[in-house]
OpenMM code with the backbone's topology and positions (N, CA, C; nanometers):
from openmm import Vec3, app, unit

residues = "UNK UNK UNK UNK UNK UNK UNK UNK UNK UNK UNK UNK UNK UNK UNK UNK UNK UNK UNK UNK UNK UNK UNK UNK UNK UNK UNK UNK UNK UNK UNK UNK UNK UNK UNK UNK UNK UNK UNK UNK UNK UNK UNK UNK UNK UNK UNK UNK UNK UNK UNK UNK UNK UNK UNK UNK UNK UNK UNK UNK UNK UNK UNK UNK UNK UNK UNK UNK UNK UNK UNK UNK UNK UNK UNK UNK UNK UNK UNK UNK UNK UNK UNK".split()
positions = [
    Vec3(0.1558, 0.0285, -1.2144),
    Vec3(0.2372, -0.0799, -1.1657),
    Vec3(0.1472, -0.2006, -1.1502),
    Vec3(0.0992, -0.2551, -1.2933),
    Vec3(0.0383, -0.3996, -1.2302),
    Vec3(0.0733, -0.5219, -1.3214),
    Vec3(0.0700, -0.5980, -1.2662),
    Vec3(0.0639, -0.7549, -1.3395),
    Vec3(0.2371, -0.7931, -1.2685),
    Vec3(0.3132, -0.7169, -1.1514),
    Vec3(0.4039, -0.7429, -1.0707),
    Vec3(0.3926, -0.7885, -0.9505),
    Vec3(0.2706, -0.8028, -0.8606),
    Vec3(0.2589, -0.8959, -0.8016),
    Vec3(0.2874, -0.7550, -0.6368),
    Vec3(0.2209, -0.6673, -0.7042),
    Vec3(0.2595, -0.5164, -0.5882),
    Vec3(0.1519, -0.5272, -0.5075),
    Vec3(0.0307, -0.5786, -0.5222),
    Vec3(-0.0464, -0.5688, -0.4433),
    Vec3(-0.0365, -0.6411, -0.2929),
    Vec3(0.0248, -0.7929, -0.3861),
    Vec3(0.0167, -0.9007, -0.2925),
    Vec3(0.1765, -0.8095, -0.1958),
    Vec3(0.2540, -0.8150, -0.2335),
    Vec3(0.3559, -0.7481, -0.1994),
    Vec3(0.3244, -0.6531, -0.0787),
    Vec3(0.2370, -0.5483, -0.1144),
    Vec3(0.1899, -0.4487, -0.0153),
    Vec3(0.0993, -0.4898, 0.1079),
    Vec3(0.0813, -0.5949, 0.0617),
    Vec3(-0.0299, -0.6528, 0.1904),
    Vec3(0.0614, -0.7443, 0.2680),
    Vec3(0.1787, -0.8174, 0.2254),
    Vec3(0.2760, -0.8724, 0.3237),
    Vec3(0.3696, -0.7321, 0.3627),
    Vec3(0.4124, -0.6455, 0.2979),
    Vec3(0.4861, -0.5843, 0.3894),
    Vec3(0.3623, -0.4607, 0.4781),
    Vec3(0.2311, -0.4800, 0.4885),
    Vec3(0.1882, -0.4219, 0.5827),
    Vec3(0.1392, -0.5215, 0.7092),
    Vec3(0.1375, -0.6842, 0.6657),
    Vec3(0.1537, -0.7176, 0.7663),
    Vec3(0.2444, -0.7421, 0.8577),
    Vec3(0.3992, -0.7340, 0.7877),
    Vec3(0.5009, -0.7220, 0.8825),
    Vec3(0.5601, -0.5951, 0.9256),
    Vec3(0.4658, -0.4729, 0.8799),
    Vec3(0.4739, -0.3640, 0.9845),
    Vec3(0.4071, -0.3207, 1.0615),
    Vec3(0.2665, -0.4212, 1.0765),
    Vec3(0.1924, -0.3991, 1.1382),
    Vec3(0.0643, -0.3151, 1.1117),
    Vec3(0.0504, -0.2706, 0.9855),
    Vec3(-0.0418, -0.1367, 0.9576),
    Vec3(-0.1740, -0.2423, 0.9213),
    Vec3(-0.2828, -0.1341, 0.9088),
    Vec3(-0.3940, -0.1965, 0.8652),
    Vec3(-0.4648, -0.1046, 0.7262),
    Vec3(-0.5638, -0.1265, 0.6897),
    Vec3(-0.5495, -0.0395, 0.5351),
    Vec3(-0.6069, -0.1410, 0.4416),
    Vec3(-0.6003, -0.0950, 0.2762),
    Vec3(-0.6266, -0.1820, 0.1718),
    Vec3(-0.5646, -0.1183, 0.0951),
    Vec3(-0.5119, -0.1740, -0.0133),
    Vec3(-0.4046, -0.1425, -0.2040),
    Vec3(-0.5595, -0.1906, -0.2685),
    Vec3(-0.5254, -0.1128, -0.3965),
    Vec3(-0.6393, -0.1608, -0.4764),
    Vec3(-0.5583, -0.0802, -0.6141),
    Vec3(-0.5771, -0.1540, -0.7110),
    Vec3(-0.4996, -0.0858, -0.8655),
    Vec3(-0.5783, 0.0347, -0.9489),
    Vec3(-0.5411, 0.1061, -0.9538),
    Vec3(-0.6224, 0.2177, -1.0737),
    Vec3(-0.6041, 0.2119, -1.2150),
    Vec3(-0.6888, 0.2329, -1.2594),
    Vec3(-0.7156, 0.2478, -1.4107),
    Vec3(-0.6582, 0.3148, -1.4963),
    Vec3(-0.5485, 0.4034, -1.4538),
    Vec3(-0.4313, 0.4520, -1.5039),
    Vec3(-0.2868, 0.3638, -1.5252),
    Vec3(-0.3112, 0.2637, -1.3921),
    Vec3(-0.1679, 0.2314, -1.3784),
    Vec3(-0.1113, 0.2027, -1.2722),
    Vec3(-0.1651, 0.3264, -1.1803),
    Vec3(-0.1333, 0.3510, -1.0688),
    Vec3(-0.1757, 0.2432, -0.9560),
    Vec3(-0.1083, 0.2233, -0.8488),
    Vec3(-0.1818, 0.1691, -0.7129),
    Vec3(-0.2171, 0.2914, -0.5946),
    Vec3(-0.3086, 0.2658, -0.5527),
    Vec3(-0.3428, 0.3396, -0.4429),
    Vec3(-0.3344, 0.2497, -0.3129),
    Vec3(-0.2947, 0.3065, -0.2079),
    Vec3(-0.2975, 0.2394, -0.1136),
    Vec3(-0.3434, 0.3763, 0.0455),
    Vec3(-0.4089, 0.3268, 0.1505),
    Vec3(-0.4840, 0.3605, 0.1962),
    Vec3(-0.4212, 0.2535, 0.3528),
    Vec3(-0.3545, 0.3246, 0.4412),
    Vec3(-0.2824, 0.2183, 0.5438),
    Vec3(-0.2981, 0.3443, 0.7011),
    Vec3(-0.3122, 0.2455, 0.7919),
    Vec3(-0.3026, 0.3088, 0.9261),
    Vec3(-0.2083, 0.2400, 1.0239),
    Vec3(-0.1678, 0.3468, 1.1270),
    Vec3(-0.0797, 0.2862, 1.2091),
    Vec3(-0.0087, 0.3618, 1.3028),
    Vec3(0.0865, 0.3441, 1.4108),
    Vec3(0.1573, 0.4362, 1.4612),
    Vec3(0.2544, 0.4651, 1.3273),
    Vec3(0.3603, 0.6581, 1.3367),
    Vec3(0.4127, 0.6821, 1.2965),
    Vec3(0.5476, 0.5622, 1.2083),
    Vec3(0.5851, 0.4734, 1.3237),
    Vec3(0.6853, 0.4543, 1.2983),
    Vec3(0.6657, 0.2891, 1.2127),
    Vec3(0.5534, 0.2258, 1.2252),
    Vec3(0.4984, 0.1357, 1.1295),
    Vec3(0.4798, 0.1769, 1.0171),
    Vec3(0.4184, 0.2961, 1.0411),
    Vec3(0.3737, 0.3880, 0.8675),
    Vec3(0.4833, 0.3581, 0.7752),
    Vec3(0.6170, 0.4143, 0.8613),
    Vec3(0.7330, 0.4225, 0.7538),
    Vec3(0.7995, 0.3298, 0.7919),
    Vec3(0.7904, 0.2429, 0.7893),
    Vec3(0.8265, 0.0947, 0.7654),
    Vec3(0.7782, 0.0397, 0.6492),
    Vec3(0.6556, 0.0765, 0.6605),
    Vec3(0.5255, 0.0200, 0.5415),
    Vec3(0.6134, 0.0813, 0.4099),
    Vec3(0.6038, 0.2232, 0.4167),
    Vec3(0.6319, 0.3217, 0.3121),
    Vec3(0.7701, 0.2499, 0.2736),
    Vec3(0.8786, 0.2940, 0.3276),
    Vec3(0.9565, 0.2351, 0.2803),
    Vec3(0.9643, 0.1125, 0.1917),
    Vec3(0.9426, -0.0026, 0.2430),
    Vec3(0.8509, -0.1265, 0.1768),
    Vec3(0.7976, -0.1275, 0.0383),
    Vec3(0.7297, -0.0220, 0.0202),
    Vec3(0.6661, 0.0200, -0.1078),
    Vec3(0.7097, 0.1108, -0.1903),
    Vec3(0.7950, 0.1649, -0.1479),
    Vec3(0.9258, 0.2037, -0.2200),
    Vec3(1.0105, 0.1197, -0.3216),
    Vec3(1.0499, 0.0284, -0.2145),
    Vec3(1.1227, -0.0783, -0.2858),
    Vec3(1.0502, -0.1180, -0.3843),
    Vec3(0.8911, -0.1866, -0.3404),
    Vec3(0.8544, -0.3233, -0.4333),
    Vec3(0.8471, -0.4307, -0.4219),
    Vec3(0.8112, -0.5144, -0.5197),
    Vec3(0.8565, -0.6549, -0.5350),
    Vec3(1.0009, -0.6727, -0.6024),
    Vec3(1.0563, -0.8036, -0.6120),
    Vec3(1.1710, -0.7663, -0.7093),
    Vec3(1.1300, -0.7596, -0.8697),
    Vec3(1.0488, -0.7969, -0.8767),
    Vec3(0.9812, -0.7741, -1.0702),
    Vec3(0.9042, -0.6197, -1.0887),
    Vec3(0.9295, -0.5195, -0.9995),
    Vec3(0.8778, -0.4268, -1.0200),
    Vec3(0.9701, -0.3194, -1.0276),
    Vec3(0.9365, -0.1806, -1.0842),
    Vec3(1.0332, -0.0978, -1.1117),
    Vec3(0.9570, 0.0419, -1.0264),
    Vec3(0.9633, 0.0899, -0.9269),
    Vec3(0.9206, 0.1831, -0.8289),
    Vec3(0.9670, 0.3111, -0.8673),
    Vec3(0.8918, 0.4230, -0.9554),
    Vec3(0.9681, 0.4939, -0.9816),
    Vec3(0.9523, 0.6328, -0.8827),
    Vec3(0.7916, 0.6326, -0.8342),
    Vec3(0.7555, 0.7927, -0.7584),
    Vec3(0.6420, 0.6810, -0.6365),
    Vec3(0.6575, 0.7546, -0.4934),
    Vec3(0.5354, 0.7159, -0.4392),
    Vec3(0.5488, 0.8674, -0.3304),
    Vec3(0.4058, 0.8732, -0.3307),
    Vec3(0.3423, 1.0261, -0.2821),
    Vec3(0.3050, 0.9605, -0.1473),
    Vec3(0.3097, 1.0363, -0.0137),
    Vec3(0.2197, 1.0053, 0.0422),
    Vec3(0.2196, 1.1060, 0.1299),
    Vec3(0.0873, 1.1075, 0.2204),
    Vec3(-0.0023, 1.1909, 0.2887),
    Vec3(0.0367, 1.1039, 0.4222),
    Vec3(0.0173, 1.1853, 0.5293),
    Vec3(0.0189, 1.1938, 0.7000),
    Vec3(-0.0909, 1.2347, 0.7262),
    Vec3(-0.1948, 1.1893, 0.7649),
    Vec3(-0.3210, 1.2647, 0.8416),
    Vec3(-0.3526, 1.2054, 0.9641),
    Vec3(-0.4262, 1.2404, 1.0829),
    Vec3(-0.4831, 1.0943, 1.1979),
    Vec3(-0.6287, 1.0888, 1.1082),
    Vec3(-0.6270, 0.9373, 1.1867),
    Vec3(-0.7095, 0.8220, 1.1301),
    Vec3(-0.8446, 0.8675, 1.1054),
    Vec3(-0.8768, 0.8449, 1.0117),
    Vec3(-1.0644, 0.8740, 0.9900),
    Vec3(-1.1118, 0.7748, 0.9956),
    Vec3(-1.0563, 0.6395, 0.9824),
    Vec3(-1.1626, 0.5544, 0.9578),
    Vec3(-1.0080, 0.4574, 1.0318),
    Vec3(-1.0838, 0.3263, 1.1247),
    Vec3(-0.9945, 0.1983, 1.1707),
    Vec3(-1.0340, 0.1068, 1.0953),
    Vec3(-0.9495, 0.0285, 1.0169),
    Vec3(-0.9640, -0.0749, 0.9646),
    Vec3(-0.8869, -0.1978, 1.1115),
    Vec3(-1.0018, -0.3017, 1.0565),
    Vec3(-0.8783, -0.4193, 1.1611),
    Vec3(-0.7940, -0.5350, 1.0657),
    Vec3(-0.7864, -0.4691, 0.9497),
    Vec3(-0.6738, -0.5740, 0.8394),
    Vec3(-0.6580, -0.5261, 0.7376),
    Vec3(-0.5673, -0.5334, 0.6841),
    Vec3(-0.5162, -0.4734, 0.5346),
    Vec3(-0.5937, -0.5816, 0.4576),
    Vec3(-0.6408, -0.4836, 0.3341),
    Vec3(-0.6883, -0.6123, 0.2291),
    Vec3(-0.6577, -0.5572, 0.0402),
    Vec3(-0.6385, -0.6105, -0.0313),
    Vec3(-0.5941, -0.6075, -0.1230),
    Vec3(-0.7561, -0.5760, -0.2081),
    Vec3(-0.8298, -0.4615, -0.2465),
    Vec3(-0.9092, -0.4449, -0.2670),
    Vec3(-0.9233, -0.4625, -0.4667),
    Vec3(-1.0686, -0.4468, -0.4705),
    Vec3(-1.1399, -0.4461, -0.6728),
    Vec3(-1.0333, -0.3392, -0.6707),
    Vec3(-1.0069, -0.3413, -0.8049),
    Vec3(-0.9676, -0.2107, -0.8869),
    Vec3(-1.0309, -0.1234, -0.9097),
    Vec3(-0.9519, -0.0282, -0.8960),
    Vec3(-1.0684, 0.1107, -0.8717),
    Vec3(-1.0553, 0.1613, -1.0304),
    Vec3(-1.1104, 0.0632, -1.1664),
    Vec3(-1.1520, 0.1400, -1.2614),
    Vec3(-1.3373, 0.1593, -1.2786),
    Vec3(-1.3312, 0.2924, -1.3257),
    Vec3(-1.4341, 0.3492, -1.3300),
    Vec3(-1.5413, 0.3787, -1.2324),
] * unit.nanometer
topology = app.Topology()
chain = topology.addChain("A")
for resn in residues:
    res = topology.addResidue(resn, chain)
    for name in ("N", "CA", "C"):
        topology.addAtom(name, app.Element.getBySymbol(name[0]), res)
């Protein structure tokens, strides 16, 4: 999912749920994203990224529940994680 504008996308709807974290694009295609928060911000976020932008087509998103290993204090739209 790139050249739709998902990154920027993911970093406004984690600041209006409050989460903290970074998106960064993979070399497949894929985005990864990497977000913390209470439960109920999480899936706010998630949801969010479900949707998309409107120029994007959302077809699968996976995600994991764990507590926090690491605090970030801001979401940031990170390099691409090729290679």
């Amino acid at each position: 999912m790139q050249g739709v504008g998902y990154r920027y996308f993911c970093s406004d709807a984690a600041s209006s749920a409050g989460v903290t974290g970074w998106v960064r694009n993979l070399a497949n295609g894929n985005v990864e994203v990497m977000a913390e928060g209470v439960l109920e911000q999480l899936e706010k976020f998630v949801s969010a990224c479900c949707r998309g932008p409107s120029m994007s087509r959302v077809t699968k998103v996976d995600t994991e529940y764990s507590e926090a290993a690491v605090t970030f204090d801001s979401f940031s739209i990170r390099q691409s994680g090729f290679g």
